[in-house]
C-alpha positions as CSV (number, residue, x, y, z in Angstrom):
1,X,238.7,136.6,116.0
2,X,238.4,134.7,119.2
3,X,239.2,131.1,119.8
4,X,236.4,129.2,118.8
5,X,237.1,127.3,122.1
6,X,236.7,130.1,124.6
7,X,233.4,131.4,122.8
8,X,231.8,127.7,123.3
9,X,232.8,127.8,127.4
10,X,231.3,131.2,127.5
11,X,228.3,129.7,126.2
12,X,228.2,126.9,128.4
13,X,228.9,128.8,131.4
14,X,225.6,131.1,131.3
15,X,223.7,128.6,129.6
16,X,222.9,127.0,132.6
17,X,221.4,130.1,134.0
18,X,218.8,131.1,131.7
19,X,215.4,130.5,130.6
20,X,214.8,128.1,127.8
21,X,213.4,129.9,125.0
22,X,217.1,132.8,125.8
23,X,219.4,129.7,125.9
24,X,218.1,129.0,122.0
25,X,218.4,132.3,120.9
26,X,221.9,132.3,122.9
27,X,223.1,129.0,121.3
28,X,221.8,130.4,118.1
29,X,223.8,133.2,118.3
30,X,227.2,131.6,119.3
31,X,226.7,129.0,116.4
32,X,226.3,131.5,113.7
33,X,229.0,133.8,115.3
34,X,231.5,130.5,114.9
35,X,230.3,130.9,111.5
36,X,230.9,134.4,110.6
37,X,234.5,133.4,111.4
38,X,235.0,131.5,107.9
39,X,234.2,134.6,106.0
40,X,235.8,137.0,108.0
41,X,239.1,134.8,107.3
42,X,238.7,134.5,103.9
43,X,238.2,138.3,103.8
44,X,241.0,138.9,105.7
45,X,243.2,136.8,103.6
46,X,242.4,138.7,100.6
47,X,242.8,141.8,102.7
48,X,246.1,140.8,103.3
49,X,246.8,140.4,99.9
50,X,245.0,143.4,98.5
51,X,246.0,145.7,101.3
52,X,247.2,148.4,98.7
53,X,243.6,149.3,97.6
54,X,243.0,150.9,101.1
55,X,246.7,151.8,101.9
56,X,246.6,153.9,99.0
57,X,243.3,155.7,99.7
58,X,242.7,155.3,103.5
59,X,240.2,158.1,104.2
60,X,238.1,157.1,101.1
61,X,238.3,153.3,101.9
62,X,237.0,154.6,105.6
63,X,233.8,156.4,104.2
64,X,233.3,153.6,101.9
65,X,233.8,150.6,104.3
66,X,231.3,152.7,106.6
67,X,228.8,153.6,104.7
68,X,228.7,149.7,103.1
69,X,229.0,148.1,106.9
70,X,225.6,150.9,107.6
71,X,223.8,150.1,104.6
72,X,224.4,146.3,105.5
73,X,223.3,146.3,108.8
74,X,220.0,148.2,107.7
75,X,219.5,145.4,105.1
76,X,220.1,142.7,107.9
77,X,217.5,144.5,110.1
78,X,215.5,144.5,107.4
79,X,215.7,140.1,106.2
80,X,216.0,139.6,110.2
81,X,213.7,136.9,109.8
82,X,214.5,135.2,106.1
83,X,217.9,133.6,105.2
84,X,218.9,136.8,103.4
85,X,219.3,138.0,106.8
86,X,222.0,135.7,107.2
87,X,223.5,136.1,103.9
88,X,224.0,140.2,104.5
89,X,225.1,139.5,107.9
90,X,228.1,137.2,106.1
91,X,228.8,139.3,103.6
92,X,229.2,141.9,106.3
93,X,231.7,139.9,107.9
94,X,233.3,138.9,104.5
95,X,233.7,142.8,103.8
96,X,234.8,144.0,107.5
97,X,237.6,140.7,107.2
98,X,238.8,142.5,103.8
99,X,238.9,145.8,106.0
100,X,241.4,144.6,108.1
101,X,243.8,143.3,105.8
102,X,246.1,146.4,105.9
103,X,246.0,146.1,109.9
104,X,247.1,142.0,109.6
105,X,249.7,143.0,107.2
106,X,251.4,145.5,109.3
107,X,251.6,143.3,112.4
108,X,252.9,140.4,110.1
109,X,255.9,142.5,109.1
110,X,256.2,142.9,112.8
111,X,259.1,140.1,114.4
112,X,256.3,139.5,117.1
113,X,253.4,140.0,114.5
114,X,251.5,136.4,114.4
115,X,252.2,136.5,118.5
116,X,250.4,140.0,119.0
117,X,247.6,138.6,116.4
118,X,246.7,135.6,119.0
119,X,247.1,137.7,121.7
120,X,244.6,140.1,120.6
121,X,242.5,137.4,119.6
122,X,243.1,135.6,123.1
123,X,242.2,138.8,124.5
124,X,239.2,139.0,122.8
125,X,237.7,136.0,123.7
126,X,238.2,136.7,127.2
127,X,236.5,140.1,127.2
128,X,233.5,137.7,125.6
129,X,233.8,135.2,128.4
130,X,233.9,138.1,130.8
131,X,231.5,140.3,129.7
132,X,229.3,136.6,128.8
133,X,229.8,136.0,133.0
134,X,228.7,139.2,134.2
135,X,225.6,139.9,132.1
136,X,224.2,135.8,133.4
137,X,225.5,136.4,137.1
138,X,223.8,139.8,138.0
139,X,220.7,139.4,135.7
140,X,220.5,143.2,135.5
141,X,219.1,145.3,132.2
142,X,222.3,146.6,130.9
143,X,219.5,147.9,127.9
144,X,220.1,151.3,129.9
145,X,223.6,151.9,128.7
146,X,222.1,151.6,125.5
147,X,221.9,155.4,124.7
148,X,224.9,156.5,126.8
149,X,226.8,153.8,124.3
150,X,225.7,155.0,121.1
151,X,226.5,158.8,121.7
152,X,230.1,157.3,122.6
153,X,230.6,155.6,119.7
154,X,229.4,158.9,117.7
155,X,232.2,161.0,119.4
156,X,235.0,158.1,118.7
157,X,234.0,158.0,115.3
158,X,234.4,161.9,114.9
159,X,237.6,161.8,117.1
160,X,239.0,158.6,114.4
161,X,237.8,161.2,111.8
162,X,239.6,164.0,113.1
163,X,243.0,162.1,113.5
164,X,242.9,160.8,109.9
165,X,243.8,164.7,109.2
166,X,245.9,165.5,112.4
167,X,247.8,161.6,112.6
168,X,248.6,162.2,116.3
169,X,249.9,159.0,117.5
170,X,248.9,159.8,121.2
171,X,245.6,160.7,120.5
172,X,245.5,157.1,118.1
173,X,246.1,155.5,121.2
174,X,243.8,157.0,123.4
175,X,241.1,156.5,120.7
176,X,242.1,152.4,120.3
177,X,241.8,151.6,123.9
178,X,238.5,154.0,124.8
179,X,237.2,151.8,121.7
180,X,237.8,148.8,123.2
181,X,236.3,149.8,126.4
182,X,233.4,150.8,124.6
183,X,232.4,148.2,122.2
184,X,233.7,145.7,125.5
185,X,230.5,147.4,127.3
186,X,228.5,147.4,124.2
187,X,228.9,143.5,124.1
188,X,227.9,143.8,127.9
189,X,224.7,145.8,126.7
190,X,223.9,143.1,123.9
191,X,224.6,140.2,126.0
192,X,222.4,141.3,128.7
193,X,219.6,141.9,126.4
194,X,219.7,138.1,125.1
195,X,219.7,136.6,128.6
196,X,216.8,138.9,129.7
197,X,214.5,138.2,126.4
198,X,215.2,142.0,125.1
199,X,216.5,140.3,122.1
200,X,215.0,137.1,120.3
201,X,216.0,137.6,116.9
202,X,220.0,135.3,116.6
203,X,220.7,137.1,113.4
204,X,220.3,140.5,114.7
205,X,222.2,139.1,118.0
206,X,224.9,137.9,116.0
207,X,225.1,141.1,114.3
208,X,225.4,143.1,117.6
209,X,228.1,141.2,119.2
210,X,230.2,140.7,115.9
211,X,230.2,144.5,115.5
212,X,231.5,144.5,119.1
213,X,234.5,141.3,118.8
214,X,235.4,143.2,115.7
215,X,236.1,146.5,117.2
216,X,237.7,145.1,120.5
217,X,239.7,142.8,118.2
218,X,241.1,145.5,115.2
219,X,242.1,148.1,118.4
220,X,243.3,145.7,120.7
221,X,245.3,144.6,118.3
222,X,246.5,148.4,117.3
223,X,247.6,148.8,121.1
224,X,249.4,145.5,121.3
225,X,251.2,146.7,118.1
226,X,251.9,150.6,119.1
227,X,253.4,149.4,123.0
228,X,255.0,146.1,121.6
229,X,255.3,145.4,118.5
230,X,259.1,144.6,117.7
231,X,261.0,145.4,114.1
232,X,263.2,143.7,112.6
């Protein structure tokens, strides 16, 4: 979702600030999160092609794709140190590319569709480079936003919920962009917690910031769509 390019210069630019044994689990992380990109493509290509499964049934595909992304995660947590770890973490990223297959095909029928798509991917690499910058420049524990974080997320995931029923576009909006400020700060939280040794484990790193690019990607993406996206 972001330019493979961009993620390595994030990289580089706080690897030069940290202890050893965080620049490993940093490096680590960025490797396997270039990785997760081949499977999240292929997902995504199928996606694109099966759209029609979750188009047809887009409340039930929700509470599926959620409770399969949840039960993944758990399992991830659980293999954090064997290579199943890394096999649920890309099948997770298989599964979440499938997800957005609907969302890819709708901005492809746009005239500006592939243009919005590498926007919102340009856009997310950036928010990775920026948020890479901050958490290696200040040094600070960002571990506190931790809770503050999660009860946000909780109260966009009810509010995404609620407008499945009401389909207010206004209120779609408002939800996409306080998602992307939210996961944006989450990938400051995770960040920070791998250049202060909170976090030595790359799989479960990887995990935390792909759950964050993902989010930041599918709504920035949404917005770019909603304020600019042009019909034939």
């Amino acid at each position: 979702m972001q330019p493979e390019m961009q993620t390595n210069q994030a990289y580089r630019a706080v690897a030069r600030e940290i202890a050893l044994p965080q620049q490993k689990v940093l490096r680590n992380t960025y490797l396997l999160l270039a990785f997760t990109m081949v499977p999240t493509v292929i997902g995504a290509m199928i996606g694109i092609n099966t759209a029609g499964i979750i188009i047809r049934n887009p409340i039930l595909s929700f509470f599926v794709m959620l409770g399969a992304v949840i039960g993944l995660q758990y399992a991830i947590a659980v293999n954090r140190n064997s290579g199943w770890g890394m096999i649920f973490l890309l099948g997770m990223t298989f599964l979440l590319g499938w997800f957005l297959g609907p969302l890819l095909s709708f901005a492809l029928a746009l005239k500006n569709g592939p243009q919005l798509i590498g926007l919102a991917a340009g856009g997310t690499g950036i928010v990775l480079f920026v948020m890479a910058v901050i958490a290696t420049t200040t040094r600070r524990d960002f571990s506190f936003m931790g809770k503050f974080l999660f009860v946000g997320m909780i109260v966009l995931l009810l509010a995404i919920v609620a407008n499945m029923f009401l389909q207010m576009p206004a209120l779609a909006l408002t939800i996409s962009a306080l998602v992307v400020v939210v996961f944006s700060l989450f990938l400051l939280h995770d960040l920070s917690r791998i250049v202060n040794g909170g976090e030595t484990n790359y799989i479960m790193a990887t995990t935390g910031v792909y759950i964050s690019l993902f989010n930041v990607f599918a709504n920035l993406l949404q917005l770019l769509m909603a304020l600019s996206g042009e019909r034939d």
